[in-house]
C-alpha positions as CSV (number, residue, x, y, z in Angstrom):
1,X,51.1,-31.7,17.6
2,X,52.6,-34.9,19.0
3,X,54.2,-34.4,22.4
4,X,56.5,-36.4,24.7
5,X,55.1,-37.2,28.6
6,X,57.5,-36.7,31.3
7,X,57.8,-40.5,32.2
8,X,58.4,-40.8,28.1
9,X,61.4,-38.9,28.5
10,X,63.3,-40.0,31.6
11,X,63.0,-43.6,29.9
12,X,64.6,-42.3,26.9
13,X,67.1,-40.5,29.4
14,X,67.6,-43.7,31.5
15,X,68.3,-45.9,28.5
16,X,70.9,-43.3,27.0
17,X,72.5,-43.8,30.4
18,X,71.9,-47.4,30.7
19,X,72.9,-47.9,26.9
20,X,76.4,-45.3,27.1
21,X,77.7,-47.4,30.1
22,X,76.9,-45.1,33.1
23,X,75.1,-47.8,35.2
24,X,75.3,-46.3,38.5
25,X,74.0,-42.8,37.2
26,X,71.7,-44.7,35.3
27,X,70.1,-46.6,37.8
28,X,70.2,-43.5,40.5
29,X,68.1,-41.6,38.3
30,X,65.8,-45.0,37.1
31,X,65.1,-45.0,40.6
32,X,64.6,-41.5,41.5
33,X,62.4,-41.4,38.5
34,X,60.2,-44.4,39.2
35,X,60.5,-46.0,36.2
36,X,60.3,-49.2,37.4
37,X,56.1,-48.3,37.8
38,X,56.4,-47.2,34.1
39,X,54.1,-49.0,31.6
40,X,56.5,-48.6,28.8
41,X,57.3,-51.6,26.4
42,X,61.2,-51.0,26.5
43,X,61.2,-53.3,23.8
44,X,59.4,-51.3,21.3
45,X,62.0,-48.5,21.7
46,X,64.9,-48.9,19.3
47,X,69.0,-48.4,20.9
48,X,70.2,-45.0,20.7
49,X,66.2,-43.3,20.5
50,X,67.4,-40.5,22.6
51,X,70.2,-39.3,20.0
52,X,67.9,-40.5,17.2
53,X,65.2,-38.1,19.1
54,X,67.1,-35.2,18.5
55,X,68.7,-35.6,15.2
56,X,65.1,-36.3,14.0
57,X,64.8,-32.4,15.5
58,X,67.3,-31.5,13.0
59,X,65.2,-33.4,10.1
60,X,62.1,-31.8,11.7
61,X,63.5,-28.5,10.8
62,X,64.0,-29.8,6.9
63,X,60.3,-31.2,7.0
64,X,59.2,-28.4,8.6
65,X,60.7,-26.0,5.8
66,X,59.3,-28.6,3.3
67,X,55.8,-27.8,4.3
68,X,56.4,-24.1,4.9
69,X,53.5,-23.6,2.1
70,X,51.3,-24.7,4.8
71,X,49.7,-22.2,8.1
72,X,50.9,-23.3,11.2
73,X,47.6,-24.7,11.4
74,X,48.1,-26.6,8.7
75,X,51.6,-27.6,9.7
76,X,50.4,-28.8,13.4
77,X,47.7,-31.1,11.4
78,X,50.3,-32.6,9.4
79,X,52.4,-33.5,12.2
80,X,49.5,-34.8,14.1
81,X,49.6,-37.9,11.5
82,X,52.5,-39.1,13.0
83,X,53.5,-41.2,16.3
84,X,56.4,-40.7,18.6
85,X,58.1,-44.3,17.2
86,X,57.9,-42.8,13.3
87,X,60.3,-39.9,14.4
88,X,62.9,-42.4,15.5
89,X,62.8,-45.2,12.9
90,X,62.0,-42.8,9.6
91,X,64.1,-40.5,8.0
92,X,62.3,-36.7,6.8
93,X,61.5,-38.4,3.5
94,X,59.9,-41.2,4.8
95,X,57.7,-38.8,7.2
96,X,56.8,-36.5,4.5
97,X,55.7,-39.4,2.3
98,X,53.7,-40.5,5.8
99,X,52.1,-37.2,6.4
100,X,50.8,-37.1,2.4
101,X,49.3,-40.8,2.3
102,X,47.6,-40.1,4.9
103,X,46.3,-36.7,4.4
104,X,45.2,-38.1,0.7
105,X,43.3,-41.2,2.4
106,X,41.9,-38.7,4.6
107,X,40.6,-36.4,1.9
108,X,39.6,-39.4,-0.1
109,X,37.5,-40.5,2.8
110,X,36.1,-37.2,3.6
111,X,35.5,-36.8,-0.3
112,X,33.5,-40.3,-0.4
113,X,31.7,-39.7,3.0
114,X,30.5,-35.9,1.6
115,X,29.4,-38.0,-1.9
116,X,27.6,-40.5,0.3
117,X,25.5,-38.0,2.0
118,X,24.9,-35.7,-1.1
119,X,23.8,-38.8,-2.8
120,X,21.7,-39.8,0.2
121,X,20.2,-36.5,0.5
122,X,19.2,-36.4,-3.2
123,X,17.5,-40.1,-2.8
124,X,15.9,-38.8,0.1
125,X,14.7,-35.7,-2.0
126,X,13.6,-38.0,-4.5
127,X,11.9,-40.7,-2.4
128,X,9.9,-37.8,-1.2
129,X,9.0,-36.4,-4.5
130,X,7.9,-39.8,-5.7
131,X,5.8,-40.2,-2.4
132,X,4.0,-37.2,-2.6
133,X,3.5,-37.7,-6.5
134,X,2.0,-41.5,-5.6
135,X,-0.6,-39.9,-3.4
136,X,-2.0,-38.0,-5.5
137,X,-2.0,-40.3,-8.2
138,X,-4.0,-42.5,-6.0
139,X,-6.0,-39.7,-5.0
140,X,-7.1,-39.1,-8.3
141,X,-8.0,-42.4,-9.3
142,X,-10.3,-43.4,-6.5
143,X,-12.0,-40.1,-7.5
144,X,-12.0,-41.2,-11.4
145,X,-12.0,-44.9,-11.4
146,X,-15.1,-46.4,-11.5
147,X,-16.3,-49.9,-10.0
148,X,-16.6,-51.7,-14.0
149,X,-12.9,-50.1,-14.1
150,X,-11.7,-51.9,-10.7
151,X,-13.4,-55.1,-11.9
152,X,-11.2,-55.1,-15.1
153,X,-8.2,-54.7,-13.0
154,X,-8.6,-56.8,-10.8
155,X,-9.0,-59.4,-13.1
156,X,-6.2,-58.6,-15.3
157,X,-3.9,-59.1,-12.1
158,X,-5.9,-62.6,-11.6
159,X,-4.6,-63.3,-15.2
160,X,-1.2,-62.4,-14.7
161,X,-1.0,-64.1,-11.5
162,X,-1.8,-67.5,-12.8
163,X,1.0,-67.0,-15.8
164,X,3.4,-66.2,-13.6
165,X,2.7,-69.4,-11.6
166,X,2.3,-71.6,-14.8
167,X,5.9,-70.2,-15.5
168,X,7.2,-71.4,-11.8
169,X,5.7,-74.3,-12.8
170,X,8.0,-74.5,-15.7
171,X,11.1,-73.8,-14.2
172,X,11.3,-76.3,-11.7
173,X,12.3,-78.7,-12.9
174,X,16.1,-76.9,-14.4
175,X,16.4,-76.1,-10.4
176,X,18.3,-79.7,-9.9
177,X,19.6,-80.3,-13.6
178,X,22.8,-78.7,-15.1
179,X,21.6,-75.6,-17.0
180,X,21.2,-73.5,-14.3
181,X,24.0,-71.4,-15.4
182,X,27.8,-71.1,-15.2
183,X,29.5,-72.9,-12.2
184,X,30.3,-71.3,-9.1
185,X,33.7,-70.4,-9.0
186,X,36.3,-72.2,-6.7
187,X,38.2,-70.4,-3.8
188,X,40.9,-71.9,-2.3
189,X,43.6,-70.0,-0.2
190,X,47.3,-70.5,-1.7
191,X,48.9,-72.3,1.0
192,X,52.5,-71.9,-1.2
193,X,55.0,-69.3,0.0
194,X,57.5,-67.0,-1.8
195,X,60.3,-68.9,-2.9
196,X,62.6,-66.6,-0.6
197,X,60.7,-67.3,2.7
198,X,61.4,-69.8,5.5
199,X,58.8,-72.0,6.1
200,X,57.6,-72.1,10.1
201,X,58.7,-75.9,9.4
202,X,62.2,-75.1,9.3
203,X,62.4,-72.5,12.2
204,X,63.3,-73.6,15.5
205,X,62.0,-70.4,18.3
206,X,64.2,-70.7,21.5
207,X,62.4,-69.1,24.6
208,X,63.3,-68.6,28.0
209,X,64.8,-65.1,28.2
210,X,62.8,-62.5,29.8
211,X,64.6,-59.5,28.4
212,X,66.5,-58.6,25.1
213,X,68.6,-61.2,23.8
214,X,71.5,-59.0,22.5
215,X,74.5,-61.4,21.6
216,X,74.5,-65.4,20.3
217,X,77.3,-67.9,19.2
218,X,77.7,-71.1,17.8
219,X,80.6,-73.9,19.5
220,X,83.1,-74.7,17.2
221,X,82.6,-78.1,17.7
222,X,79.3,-79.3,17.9
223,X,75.7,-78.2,18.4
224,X,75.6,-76.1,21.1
225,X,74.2,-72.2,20.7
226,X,75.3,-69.7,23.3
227,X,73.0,-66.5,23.9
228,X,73.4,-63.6,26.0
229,X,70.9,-60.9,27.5
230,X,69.7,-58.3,29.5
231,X,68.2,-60.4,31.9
232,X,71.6,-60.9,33.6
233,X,71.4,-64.9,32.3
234,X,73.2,-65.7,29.5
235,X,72.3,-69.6,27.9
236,X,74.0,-73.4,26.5
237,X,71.1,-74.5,24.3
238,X,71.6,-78.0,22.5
239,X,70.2,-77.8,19.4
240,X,69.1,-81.2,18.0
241,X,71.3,-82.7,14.3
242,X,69.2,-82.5,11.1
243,X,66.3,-80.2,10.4
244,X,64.4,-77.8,12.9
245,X,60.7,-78.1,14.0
246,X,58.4,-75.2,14.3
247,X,57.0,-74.2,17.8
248,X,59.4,-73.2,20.8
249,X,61.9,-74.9,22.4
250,X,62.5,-74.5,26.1
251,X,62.8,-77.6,28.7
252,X,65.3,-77.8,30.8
253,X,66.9,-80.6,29.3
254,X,67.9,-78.7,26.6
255,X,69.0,-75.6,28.1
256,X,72.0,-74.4,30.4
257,X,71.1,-71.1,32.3
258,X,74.1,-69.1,33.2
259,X,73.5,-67.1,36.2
260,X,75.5,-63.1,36.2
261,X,73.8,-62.4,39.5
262,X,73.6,-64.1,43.4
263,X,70.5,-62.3,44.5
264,X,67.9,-60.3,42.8
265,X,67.3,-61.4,39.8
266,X,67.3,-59.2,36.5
267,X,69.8,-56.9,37.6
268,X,70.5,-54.4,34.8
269,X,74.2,-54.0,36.1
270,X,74.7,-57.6,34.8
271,X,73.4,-57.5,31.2
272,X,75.3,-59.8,29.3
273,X,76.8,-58.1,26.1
274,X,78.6,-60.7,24.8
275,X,80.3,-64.2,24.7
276,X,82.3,-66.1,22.4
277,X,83.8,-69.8,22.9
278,X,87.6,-70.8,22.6
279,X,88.8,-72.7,19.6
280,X,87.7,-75.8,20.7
281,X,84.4,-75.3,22.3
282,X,84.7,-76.6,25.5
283,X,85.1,-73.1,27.0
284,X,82.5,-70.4,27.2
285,X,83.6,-66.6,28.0
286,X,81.2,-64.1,28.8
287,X,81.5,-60.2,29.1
288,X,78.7,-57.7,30.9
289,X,77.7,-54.2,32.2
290,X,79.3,-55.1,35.9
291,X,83.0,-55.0,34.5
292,X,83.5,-58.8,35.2
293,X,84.4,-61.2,32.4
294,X,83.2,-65.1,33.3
295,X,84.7,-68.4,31.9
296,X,82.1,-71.4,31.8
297,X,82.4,-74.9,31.0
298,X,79.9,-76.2,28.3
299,X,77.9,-77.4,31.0
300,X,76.9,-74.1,32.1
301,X,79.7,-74.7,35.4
302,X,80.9,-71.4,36.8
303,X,84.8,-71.7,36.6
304,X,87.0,-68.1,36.8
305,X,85.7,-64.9,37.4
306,X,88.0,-62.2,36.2
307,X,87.7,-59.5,38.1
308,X,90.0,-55.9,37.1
309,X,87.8,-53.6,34.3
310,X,86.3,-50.8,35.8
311,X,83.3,-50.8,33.5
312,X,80.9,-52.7,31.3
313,X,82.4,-55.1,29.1
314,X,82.0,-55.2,25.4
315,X,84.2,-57.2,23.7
316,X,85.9,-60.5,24.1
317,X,88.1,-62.9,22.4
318,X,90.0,-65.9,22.7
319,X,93.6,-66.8,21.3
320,X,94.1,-69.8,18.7
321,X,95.4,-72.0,21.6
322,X,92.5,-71.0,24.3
323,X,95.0,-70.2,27.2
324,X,94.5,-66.3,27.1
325,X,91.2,-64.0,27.0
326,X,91.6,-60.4,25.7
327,X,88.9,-58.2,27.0
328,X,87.6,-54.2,26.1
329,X,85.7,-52.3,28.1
330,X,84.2,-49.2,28.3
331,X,87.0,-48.1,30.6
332,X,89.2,-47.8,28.0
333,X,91.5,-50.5,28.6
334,X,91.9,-54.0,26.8
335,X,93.5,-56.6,29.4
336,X,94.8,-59.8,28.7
337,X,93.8,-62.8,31.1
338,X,95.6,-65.8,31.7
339,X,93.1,-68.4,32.0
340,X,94.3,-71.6,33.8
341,X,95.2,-69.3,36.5
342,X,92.7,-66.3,36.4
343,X,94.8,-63.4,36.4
344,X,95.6,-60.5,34.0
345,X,98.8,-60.8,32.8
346,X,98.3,-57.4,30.3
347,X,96.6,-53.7,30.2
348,X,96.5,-51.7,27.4
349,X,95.0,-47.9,28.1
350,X,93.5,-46.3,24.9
351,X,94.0,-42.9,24.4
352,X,91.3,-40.0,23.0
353,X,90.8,-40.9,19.4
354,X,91.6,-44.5,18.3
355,X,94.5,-46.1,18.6
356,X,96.3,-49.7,19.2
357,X,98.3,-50.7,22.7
358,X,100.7,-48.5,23.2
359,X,104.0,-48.4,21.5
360,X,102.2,-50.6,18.7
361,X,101.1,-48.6,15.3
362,X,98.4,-46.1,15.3
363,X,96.5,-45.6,12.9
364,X,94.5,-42.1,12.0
365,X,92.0,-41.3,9.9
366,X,88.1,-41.8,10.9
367,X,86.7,-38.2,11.8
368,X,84.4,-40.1,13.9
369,X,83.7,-42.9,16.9
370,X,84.9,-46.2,15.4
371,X,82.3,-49.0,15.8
372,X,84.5,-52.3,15.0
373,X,87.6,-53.6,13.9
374,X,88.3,-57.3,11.9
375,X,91.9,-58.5,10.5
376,X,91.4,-60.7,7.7
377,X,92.0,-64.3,7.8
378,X,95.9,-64.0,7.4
379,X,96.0,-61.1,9.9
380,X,97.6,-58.6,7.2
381,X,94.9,-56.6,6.7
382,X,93.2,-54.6,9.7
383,X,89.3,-53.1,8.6
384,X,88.0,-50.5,10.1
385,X,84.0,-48.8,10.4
386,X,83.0,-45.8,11.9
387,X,80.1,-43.4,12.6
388,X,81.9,-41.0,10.0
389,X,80.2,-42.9,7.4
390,X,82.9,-44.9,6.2
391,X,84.9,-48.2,6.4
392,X,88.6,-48.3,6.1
393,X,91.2,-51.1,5.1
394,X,94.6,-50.7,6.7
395,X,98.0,-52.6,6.6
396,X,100.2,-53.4,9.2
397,X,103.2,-52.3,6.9
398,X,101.8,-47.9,6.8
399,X,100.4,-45.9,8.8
400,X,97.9,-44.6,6.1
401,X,94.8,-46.6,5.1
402,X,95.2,-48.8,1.8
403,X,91.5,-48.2,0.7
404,X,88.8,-45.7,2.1
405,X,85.2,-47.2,1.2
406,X,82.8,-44.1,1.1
407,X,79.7,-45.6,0.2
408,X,77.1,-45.5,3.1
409,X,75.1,-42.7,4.0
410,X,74.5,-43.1,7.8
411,X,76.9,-44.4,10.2
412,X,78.4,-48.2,9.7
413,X,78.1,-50.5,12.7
414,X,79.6,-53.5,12.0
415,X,82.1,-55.2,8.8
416,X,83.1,-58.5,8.4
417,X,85.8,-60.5,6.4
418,X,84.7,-63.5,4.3
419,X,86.0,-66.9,5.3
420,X,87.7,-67.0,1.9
421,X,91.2,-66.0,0.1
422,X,94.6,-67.0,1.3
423,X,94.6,-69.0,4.5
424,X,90.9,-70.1,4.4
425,X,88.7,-73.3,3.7
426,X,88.0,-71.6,0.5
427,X,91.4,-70.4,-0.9
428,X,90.4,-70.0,-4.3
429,X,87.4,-68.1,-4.1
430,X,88.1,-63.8,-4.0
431,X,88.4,-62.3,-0.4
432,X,85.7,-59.6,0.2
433,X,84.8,-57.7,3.2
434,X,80.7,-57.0,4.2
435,X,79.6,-53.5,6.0
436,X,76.3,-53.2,7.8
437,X,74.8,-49.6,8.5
438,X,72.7,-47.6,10.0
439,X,71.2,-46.5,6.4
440,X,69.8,-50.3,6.2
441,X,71.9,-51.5,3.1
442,X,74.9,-53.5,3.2
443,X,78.1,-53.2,1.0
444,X,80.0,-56.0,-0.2
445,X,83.9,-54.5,-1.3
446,X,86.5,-55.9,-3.5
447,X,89.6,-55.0,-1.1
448,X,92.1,-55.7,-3.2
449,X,90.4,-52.6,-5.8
450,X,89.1,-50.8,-2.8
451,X,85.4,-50.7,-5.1
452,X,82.4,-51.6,-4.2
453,X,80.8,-54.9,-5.3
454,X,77.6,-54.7,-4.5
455,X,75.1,-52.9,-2.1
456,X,72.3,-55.2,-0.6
457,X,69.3,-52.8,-0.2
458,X,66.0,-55.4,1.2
459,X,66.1,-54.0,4.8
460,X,64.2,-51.0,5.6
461,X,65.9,-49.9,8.9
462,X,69.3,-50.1,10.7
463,X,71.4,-53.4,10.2
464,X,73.2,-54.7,13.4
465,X,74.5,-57.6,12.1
466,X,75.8,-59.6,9.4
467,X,77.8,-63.1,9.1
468,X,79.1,-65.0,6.2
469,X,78.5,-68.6,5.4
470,X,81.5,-71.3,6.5
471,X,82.1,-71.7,2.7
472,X,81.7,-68.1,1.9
473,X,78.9,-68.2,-0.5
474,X,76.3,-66.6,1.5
475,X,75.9,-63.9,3.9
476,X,73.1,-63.5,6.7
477,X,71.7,-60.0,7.9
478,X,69.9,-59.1,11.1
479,X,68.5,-55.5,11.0
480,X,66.0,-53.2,13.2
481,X,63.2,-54.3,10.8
482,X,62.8,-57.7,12.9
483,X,64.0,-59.6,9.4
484,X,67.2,-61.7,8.5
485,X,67.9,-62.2,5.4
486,X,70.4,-64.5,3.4
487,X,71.9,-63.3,0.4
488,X,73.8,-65.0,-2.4
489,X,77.4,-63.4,-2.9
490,X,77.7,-64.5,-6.1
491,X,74.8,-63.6,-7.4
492,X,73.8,-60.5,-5.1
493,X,70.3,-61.2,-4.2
494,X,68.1,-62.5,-1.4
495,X,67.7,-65.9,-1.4
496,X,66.0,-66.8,2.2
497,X,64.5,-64.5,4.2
498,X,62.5,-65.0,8.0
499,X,60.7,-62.3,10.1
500,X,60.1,-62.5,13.5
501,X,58.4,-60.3,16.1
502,X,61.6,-57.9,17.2
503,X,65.1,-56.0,16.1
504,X,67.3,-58.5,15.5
505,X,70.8,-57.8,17.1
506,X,72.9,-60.5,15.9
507,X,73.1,-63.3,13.9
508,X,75.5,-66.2,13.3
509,X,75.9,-69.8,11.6
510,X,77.0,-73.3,12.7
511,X,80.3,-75.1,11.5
512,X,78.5,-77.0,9.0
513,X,76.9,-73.9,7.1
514,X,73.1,-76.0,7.5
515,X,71.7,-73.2,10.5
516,X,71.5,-70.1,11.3
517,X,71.1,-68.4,14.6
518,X,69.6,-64.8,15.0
519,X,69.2,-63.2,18.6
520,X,65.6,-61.1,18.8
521,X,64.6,-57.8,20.8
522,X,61.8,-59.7,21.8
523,X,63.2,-61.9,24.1
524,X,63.6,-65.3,21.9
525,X,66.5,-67.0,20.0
526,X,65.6,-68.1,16.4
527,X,67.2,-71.5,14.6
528,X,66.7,-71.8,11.0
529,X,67.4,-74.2,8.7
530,X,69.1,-73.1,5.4
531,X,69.2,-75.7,2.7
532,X,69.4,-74.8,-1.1
């Protein structure tokens, strides 16, 4: 039976802490647990693994009643097939379907190794018969044989000797000529990938952040790539016009380091969770687990620290005209910040449940935590996604949503709207909205209909991300299973796909639609190139 060490479980604990946004309780008990002399690979263990830890107790129940047909013994075998990690990341299917492949290559190997050694005991058997058989044979005919006997044997093997070197003889000479037999056959390993996957070649790998790189963005306005993580830093990389080069990328030159802390460096308080530029990209806003929000030139200079929330930021965003900052926090209060002269000029306090600034509309109906919100490109339309399963589409004209999209199995992180419709680049192509979930598919709506389009099923564990194409035609998906792909809307199908090395937590495209951006668990920014 697999079990859980102590140190195992106050990491889990600390990072449910850490991860829910009580930084002071969870660095007290991080330091009171000593977990900064623990050997554990934090980025192995997915977000959430503590909750995931006990719902997978839940499933354990259903597995457990699945194999009820089984001793206890047997049941305690089963389990020992699987690893701490497969509880979090697989569902009870998936387990079950673990535990038998396993127990069937077990049996098949135990089966084969039994074989071998009945089949080994039988030669020896037989080795031994024969031996015993050949001695007396021998035995026999030194007793019988006589010496006129010997002599005719031994020159019958004189005779056969000579033929068989008359016939080397004769076959030398074929030893260099061409009718030696058929050729020998050719092996050459195919050097030509799947159509769908991304060259190295066109895959540009970013390094210089020594902890999870959990947010990224593109300037509006030319090739600069912002990227935020949990080593307190977040980063201006200039990304070079035309295609990318494989390898890494991390001189100086080439990189801005945004520093979230004065002293120590790597504090956990100042994880960066996220950033996004004004409209014109000369400005750089960043949000993070110390409550402060931080404007930065494009240079990576330090100019406004705004200074009210009391707890970790988590969302930001700019007006059209760049001269105000709305920020969310954990606190449960959105303030609006007046830029060119650093102070708040607006809070909003949120109520339990969800609901807009007061004395605007609220809107009811999620039976769960609501994960995002998006209006569509002519701010009409307000979507909704929730833990509850489900994504909603609202109006600003009812209270009551316009279309409930029940699709998803497992909780939906994150929608977006397509740049497309009325008031886009791309007026005349249909306006659709994209949901990623924790079920690993992705659901493309039609939200006039309220139906669903299609559902994009290549990843095999939670999606945290997904961004559409400037010209709408494509989307890009970042999930758990360390892949992105990019799918064609039109047709509904992969098109490109990359893997890296970690969980991908967000991903995002330049201006010009040629790039894509995804932010890894593992540290590292990836730049593709996407050309079709």
């Amino acid at each position: 039976m697999i079990s859980l060490t102590s140190n195992e479980l106050n990491y889990l604990v600390f990072r449910y802490l850490h991860e829910s946004g009580f930084t002071h309780s969870a660095y007290a008990f991080g330091y009171e647990a000593e977990l900064h002399k623990s050997t554990i690979d934090g980025n192995v263990v997915p977000p959430g693994a503590l909750v995931t830890f006990i719902q997978k107790g839940l499933q354990y129940l259903e597995l457990e009643a699945d194999l009820s047909s089984s001793s206890d013994a047997d049941m305690d075998d089963d389990f020992s097939f699987l690893q701490p990690l497969d509880l979090i990341t697989k569902d009870a299917y998936q387990l079950q379907k673990m535990v038998r492949e396993k127990k069937d290559r077990m049996n098949a190997a135990n089966q084969k190794n039994e074989s071998r050694e009945e089949s080994e005991r039988e030669n020896a058997r037989e080795v031994e018969e024969e031996r015993r058989d050949g001695e007396k044979e021998e035995e026999e005919d030194r007793e019988d044989k006589s010496y006129k006997e010997r002599e005719q044997e031994i020159g019958k093997e004189n005779e056969e000797t000579h033929e068989d070197h008359n016939e080397i003889e004769k076959m030398e000479p074929e030893e260099n000529g061409t009718c030696g037999g058929a050729e020998p056959m050719e092996i050459t390993p195919s050097s030509i990938s799947l159509p769908s996957e991304i060259p190295s070649s066109d895959v540009t790998v970013l390094e210089g952040h020594t902890s999870e790189v959990f947010a990224c963005a593109w300037s509006p306005s030319g090739s600069l790539l912002a990227s935020g993580s949990g080593d307190s830093t977040a980063r201006i990389w200039t990304i070079a016009d035309g295609g990318c080069g494989s390898g890494m990328q991390n001189e100086p030159a080439n990189v801005a380091v945004l520093k979230h802390f004065k002293g120590r460096a790597n504090e956990k308080s100042k994880d960066v969770t996220t950033l996004d530029w004004n409209g014109d990209g000369t400005l750089l806003a960043t949000g993070s687990y110390d409550g402060q929000a931080r404007i930065w030139s494009r240079d990576g200079e330090l100019r406004t620290t705004l200074i009210k929330h009391k707890g970790p930021i988590f969302s930001l965003k700019w007006n059209k005209k760049g001269d105000y900052l709305l920020s969310g926090s954990v606190d449960k209060t959105a303030i609006v910040w007046d830029i060119k002269s650093g102070e708040w000029k607006q809070q909003f306090e949120f109520h339990s449940g969800w609901r807009e600034p007061t004395n605007q509309n609220l809107f009811a109906g999620h039976q769960g935590e609501v994960n995002a919100i998006k209006w569509d490109p002519t701010g009409s339309l307000l979507a909704s996604c929730s833990d509850d399963y489900t994504a909603k589409i609202w109006s600003t004209k009812q209270d009551k949503y316009l279309h409930d999209l029940k699709e998803h199995v497992k909780e939906i992180y994150t929608i977006r709207w397509s740049p497309t419709g009325p008031g886009t680049n791309n007026p005349n192509q249909q306006l659709v909205l994209a949901s990623a979930s924790f079920d690993s598919t992705i659901k493309l709506w039609d939200v006039e209909l309220g139906r669903l389009l299609y559902s994009f099923n290549g990843h095999r564990d939670p999606v945290y991300s997904v961004a559409f194409s400037p010209d709408g035609e494509y989307l890009a998906s970042g999930s758990m299973d360390k892949c992105m792909h990019i799918w064609s809307v039109k047709e509904g199908k992969i098109v490109k796909t990359y893997t890296g090395n970690g969980g991908i937590f967000e991903v995002c495209w330049n201006k010009e639609g040629d790039k894509v951006a995804a932010c890894f668990a593992n540290n590292v920014v990836c730049v593709v190139d996407f050309r079709m």
